[in-house]
C-alpha positions as a Markdown table, in Angstrom:
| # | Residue | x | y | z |
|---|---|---|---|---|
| 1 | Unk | 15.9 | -16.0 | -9.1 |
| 2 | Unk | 16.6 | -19.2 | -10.1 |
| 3 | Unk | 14.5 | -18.6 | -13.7 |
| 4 | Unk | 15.6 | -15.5 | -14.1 |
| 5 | Unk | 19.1 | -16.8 | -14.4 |
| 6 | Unk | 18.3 | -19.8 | -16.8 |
| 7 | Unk | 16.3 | -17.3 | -18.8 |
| 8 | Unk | 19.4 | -14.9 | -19.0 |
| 9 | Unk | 22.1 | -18.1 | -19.8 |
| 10 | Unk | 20.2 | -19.3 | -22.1 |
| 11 | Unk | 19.9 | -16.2 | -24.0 |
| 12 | Unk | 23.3 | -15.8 | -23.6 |
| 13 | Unk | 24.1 | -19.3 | -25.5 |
| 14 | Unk | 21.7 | -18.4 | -28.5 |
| 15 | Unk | 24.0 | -15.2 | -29.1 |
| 16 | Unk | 26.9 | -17.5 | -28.4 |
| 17 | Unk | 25.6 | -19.8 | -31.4 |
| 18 | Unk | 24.5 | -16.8 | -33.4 |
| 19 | Unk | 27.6 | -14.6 | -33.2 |
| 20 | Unk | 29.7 | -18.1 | -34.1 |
| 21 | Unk | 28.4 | -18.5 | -36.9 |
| 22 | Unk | 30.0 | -15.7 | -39.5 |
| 23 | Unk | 32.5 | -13.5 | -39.0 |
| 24 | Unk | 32.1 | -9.8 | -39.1 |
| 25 | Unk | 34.6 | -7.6 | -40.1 |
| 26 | Unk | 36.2 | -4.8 | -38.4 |
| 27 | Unk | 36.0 | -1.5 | -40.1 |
| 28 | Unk | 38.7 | 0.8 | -39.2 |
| 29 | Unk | 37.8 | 4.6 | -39.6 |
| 30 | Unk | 40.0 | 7.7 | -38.3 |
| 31 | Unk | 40.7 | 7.7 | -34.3 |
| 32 | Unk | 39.5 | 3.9 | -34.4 |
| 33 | Unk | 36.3 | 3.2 | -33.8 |
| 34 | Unk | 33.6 | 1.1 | -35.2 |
| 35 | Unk | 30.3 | 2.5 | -37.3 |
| 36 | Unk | 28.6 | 1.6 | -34.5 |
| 37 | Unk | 30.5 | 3.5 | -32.1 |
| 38 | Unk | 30.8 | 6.6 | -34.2 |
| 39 | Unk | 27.0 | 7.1 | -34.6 |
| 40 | Unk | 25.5 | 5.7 | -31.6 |
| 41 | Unk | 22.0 | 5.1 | -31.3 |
| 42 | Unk | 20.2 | 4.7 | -28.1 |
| 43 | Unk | 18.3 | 1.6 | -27.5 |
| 44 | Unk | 15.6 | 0.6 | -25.0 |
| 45 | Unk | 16.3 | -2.8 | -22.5 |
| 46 | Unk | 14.9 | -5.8 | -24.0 |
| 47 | Unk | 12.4 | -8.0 | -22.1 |
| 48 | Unk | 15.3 | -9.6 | -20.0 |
| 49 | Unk | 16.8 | -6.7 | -19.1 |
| 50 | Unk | 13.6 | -5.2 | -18.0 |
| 51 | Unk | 12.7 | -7.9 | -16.3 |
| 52 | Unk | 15.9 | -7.8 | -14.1 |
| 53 | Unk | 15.5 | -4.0 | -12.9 |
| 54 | Unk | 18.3 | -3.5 | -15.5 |
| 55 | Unk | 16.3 | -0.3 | -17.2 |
| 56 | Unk | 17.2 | 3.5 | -16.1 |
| 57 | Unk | 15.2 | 5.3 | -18.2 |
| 58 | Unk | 13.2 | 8.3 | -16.7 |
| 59 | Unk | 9.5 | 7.8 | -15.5 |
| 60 | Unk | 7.0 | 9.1 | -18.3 |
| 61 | Unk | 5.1 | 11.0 | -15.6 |
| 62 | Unk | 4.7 | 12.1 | -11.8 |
| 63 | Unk | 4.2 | 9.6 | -8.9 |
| 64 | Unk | 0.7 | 8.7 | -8.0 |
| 65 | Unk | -0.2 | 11.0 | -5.0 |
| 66 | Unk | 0.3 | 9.8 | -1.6 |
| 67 | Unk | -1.6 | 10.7 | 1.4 |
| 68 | Unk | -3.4 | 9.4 | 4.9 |
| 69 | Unk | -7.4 | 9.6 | 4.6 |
| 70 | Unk | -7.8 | 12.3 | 7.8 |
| 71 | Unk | -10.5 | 10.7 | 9.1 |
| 72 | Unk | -8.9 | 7.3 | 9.6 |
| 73 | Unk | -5.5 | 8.9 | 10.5 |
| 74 | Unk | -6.3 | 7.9 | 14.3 |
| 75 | Unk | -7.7 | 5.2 | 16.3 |
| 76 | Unk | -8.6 | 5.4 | 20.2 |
| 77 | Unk | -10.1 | 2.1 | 21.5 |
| 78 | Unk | -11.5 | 2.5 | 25.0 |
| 79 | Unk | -12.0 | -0.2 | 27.6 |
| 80 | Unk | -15.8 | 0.5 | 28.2 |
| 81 | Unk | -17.5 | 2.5 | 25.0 |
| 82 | Unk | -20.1 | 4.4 | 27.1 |
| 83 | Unk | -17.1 | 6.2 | 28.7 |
| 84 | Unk | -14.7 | 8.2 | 26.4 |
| 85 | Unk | -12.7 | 9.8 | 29.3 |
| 86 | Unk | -9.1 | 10.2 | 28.9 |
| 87 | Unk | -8.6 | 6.9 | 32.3 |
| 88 | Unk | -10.5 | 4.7 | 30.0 |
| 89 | Unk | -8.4 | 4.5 | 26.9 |
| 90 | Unk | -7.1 | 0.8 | 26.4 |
| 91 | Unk | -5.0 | 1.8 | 23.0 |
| 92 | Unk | -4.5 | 4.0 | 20.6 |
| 93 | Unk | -3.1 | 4.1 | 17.2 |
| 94 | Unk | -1.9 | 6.8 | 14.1 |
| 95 | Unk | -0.7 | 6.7 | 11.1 |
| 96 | Unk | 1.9 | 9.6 | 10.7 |
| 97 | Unk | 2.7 | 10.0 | 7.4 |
| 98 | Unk | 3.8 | 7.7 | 4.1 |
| 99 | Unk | 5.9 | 8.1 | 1.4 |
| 100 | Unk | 6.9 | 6.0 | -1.8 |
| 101 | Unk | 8.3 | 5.5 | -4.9 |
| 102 | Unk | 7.1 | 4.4 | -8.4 |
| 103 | Unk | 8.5 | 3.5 | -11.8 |
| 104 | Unk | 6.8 | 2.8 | -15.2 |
| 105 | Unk | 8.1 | 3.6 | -19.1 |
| 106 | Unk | 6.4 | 3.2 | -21.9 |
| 107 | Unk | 2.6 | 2.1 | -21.2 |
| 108 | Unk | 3.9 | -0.4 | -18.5 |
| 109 | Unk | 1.9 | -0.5 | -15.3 |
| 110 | Unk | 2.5 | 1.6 | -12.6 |
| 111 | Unk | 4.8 | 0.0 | -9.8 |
| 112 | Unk | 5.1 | 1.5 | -6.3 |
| 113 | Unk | 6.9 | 0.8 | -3.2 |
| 114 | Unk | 5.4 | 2.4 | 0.0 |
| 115 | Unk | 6.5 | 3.4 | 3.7 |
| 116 | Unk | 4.1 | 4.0 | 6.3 |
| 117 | Unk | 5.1 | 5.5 | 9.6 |
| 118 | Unk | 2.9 | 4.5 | 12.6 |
| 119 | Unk | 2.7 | 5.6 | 16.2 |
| 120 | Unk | 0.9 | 3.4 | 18.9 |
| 121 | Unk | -0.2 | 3.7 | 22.1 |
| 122 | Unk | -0.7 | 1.8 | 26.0 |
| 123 | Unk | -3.4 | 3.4 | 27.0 |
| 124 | Unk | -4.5 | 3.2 | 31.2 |
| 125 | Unk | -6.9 | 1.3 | 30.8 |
| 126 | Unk | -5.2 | -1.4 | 28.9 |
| 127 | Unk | -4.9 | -4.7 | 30.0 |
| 128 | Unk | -2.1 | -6.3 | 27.9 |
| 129 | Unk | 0.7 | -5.5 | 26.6 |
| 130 | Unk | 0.0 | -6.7 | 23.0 |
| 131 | Unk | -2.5 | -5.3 | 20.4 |
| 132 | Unk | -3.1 | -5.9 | 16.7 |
| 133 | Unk | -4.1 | -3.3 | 14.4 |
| 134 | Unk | -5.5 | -3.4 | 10.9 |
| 135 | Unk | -5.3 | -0.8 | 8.4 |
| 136 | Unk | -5.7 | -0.3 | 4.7 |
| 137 | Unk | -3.8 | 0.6 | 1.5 |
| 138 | Unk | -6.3 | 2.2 | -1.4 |
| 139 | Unk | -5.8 | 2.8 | -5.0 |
| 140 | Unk | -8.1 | 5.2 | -6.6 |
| 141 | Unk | -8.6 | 7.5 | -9.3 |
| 142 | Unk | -8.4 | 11.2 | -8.0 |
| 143 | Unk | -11.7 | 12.4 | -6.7 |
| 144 | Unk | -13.5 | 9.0 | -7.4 |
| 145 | Unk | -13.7 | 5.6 | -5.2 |
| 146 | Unk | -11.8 | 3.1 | -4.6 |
| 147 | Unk | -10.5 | 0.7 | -7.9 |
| 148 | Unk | -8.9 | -1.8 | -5.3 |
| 149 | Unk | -8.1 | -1.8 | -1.4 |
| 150 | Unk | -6.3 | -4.3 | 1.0 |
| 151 | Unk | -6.2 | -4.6 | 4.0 |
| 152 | Unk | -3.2 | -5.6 | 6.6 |
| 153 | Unk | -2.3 | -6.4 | 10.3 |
| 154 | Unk | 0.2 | -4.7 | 12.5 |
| 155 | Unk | 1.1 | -6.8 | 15.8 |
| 156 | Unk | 2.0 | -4.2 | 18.3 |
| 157 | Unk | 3.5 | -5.1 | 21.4 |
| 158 | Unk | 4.8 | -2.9 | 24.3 |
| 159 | Unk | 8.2 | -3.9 | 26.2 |
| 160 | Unk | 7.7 | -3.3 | 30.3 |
| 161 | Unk | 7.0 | 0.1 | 31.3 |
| 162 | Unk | 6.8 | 1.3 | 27.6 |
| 163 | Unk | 3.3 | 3.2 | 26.4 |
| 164 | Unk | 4.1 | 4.5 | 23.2 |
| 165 | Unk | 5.6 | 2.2 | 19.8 |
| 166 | Unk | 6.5 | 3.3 | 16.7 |
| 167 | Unk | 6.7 | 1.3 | 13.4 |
| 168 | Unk | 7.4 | 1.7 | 9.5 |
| 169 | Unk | 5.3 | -0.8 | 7.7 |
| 170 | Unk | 6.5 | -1.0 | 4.3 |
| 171 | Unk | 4.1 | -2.6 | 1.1 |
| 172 | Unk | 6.9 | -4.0 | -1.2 |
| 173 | Unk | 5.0 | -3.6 | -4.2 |
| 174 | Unk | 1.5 | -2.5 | -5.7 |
| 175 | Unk | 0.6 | -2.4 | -9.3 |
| 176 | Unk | -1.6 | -0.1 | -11.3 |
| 177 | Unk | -2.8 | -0.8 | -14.6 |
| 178 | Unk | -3.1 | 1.6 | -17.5 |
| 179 | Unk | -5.2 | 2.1 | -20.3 |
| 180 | Unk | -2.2 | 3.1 | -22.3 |
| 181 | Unk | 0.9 | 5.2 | -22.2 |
| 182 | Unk | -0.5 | 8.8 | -22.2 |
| 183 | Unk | -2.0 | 7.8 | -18.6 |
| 184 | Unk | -0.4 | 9.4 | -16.0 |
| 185 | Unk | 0.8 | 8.6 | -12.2 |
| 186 | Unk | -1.1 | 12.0 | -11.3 |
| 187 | Unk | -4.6 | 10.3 | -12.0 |
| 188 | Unk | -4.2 | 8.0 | -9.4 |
| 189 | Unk | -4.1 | 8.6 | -5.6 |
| 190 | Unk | -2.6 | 5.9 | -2.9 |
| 191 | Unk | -4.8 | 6.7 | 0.2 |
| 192 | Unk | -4.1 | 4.8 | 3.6 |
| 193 | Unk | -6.1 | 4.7 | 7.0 |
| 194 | Unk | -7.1 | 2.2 | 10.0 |
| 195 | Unk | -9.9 | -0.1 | 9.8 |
| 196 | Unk | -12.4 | 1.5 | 12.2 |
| 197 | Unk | -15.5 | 0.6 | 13.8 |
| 198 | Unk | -18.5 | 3.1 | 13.5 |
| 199 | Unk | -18.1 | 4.8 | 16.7 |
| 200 | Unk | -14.1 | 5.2 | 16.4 |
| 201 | Unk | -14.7 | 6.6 | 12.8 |
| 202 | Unk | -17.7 | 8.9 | 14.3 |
| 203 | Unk | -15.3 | 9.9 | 17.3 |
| 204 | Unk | -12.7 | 11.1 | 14.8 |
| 205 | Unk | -15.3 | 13.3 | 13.0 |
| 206 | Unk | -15.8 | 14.7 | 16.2 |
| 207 | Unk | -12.9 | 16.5 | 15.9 |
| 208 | Unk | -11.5 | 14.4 | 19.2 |
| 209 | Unk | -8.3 | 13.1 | 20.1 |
| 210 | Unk | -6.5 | 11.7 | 23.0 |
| 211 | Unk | -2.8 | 11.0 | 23.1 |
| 212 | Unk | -1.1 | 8.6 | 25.1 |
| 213 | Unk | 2.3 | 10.7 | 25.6 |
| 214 | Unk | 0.0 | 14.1 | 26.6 |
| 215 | Unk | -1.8 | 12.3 | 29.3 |
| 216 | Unk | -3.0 | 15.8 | 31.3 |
| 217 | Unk | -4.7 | 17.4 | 27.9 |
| 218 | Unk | -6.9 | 16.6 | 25.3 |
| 219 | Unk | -6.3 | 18.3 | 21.8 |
């Protein structure tokens, strides 16, 4: 903040010094307003003004599209893996939907905000009352792999009696370059999902599913 401000004083003092230097005359015309004012012309924010969110022009295109990967939508860890009964589920976790917003103009990058609602759970067979998760954000190109994915923790922890936590993790900001300014948001996709071992990944392509607040079914 601090160089934003000096940027935008100093700035200021150059069209101080400028303006200073001549006079411009006023040009009276009927109902009294300036050329300028009469024909108005729109102009786009400079550099400072961009650079201080001061820029309300519409997007050029649609959002990215936003969405959780199905098969790492869930994660069930169990106490002992050679039993996957419903008694023997230490956590669980699932990621319940995300939303966002972007903004670019011009050929500027794509810039996204993103909020990502997660559910976790105390299973029986747990033995503490804290857990940490690890999921993923990915950027890709519709259809096509991954162009860049991180990774972040979530440290879950359960007040006394309590089985079941929710959380909105938000990602302040992620940037995605374009080629130029007929590239639009609807090329991209913004995919999110747990970090899963083999057999959690499998057991979700199972089509199986435990959940902590249904503890008498399985569905």
């Amino acid at each position: 903040m601090k160089l934003q401000a000096a940027l935008v004083i100093s700035l200021g003092l150059a069209l101080t010094a400028c303006s200073s230097s001549r006079s411009v005359p006023t040009v009276e015309l009927p109902g009294g307003v300036t050329p300028e004012e009469a024909n108005p012309t729109v102009r786009p924010p400079n550099f400072f003004e961009r650079m201080l969110g001061q820029d309300d022009r519409p997007n050029v295109g649609p959002c990215p599209l936003m969405g959780v990967l199905y098969d790492n939508s869930r994660q069930v860890s169990f106490a002992s893996a050679d039993n996957q009964r419903y008694a023997n589920i230490a956590f669980t976790g699932e990621v319940q939907g995300v939303r966002g917003l972007c903004r670019y103009v011009e050929d500027d990058p794509i810039t996204m905000a993103l909020e990502v609602d997660m559910a976790f759970g105390r299973g029986p067979a747990s033995t503490s009352d804290r857990q940490t998760y690890r999921y993923w954000v990915a950027v890709t190109r519709r259809g096509r792999a991954p162009i860049e994915k991180a990774y972040f923790d979530v440290d879950v922890r359960w007040r006394r009696g309590e089985a079941v936590v929710t959380r909105t993790e938000q990602i302040e900001r992620i940037v995605i370059p374009r080629a130029n300014a007929e590239v639009s948001g609807e090329n991209f996709e913004i995919l999110v999902g747990f970090e899963l071992t083999p057999e959690q990944l499998q057991f979700n392509r199972d089509g199986r599913r435990f959940r902590i607040d249904a503890p008498d079914r399985q569905g």
